[in-house]
C-alpha positions as semicolon CSV with decimal commas, in nm:
position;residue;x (nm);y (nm);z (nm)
1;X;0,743;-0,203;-1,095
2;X;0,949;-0,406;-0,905
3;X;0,787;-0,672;-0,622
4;X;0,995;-0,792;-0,295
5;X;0,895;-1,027;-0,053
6;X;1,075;-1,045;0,291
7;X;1,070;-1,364;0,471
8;X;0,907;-1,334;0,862
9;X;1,146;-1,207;1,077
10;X;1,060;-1,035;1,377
11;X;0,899;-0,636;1,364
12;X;1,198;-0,492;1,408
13;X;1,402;-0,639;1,141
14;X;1,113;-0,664;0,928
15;X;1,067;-0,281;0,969
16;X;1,469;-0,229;0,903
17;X;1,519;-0,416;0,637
18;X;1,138;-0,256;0,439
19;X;1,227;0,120;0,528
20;X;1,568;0,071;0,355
21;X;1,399;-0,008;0,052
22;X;1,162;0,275;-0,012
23;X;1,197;0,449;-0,291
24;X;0,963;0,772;-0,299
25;X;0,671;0,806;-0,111
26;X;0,590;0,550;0,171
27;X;0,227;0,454;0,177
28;X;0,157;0,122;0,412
29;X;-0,113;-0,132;0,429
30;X;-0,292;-0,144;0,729
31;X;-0,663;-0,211;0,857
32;X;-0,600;0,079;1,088
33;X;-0,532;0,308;0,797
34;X;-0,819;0,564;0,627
35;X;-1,017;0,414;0,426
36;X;-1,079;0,604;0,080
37;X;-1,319;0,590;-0,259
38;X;-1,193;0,491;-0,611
39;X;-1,129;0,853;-0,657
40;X;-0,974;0,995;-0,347
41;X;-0,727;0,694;-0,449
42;X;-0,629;0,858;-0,785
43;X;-0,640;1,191;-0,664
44;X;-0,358;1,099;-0,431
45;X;-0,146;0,856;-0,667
46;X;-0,158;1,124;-0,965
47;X;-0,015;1,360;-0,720
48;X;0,267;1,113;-0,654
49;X;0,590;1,070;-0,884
50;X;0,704;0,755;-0,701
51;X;0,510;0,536;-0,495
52;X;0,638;0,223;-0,261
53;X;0,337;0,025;-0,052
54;X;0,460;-0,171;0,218
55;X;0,152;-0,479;0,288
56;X;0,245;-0,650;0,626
57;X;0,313;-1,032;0,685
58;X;0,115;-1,253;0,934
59;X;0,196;-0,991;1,224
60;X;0,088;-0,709;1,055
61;X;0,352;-0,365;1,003
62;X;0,548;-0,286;1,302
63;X;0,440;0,028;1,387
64;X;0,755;0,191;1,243
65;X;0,686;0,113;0,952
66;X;0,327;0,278;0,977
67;X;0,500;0,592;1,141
68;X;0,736;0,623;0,855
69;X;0,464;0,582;0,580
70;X;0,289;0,957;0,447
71;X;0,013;0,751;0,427
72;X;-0,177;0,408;0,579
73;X;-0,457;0,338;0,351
74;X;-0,704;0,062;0,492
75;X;-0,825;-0,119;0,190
76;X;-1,101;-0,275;0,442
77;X;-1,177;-0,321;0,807
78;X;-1,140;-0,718;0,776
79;X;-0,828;-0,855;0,815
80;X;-0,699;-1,001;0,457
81;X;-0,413;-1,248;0,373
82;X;-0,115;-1,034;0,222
83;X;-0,136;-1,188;-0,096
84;X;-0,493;-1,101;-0,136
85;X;-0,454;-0,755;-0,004
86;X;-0,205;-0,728;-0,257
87;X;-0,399;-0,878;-0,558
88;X;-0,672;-0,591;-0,457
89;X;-0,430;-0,285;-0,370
90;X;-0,282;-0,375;-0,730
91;X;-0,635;-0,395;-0,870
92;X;-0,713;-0,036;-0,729
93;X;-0,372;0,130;-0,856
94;X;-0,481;-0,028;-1,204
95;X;-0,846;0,139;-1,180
96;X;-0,702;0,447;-1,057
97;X;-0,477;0,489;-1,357
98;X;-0,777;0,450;-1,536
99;X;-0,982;0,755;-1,375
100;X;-0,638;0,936;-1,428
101;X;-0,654;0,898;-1,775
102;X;-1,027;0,931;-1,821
103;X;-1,056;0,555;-1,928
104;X;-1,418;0,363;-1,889
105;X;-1,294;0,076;-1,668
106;X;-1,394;0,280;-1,394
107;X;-1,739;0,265;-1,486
């Protein structure tokens, strides 16, 4: 897993500079996105070799980014800091690996 943090620079070159680092599948971050279950989550990851989530700044995703992405998963309708959004996104992945692998952290 690999983590990289852009510092604020516009949409634009924001957008620029995250599509040219995706590597796989494009999923973004986005209070606009669907909101899904625990399940639906690792469903769609296990069907997924390679995975790169793009979680906007103070400004939110420009909405190239969001166009580019396969999929915009809301992980709530509040607004969240990035770093917390993060945190829980990461959180998710983790439980959905579990449910993947029939694990009881799910539970």
């Amino acid at each position: 897993m690999e983590l990289l943090e852009l510092k604020a620079s516009g949409a634009e070159r924001e957008a620029e500079a995250l599509l040219g680092k995706v590597r796989g599948e494009l999923w973004a971050l986005d209070q606009r996105g669907t909101q899904i279950t625990s399940e639906e989550l690792a469903a769609r990851v296990g069907r997924t070799a390679t995975l790169t989530f793009c979680i906007g700044g103070d400004e939110g995703l420009s909405p190239r980014v969001r166009e580019a992405a396969s999929f915009v998963w809301s992980l709530s309708k509040l607004t969240l800091p990035h770093r917390l959004a993060r945190v829980i996104a990461l959180e998710q992945l983790y439980r959905a690996f579990e449910i993947l692998r029939g694990g009881p952290y799910h539970k």
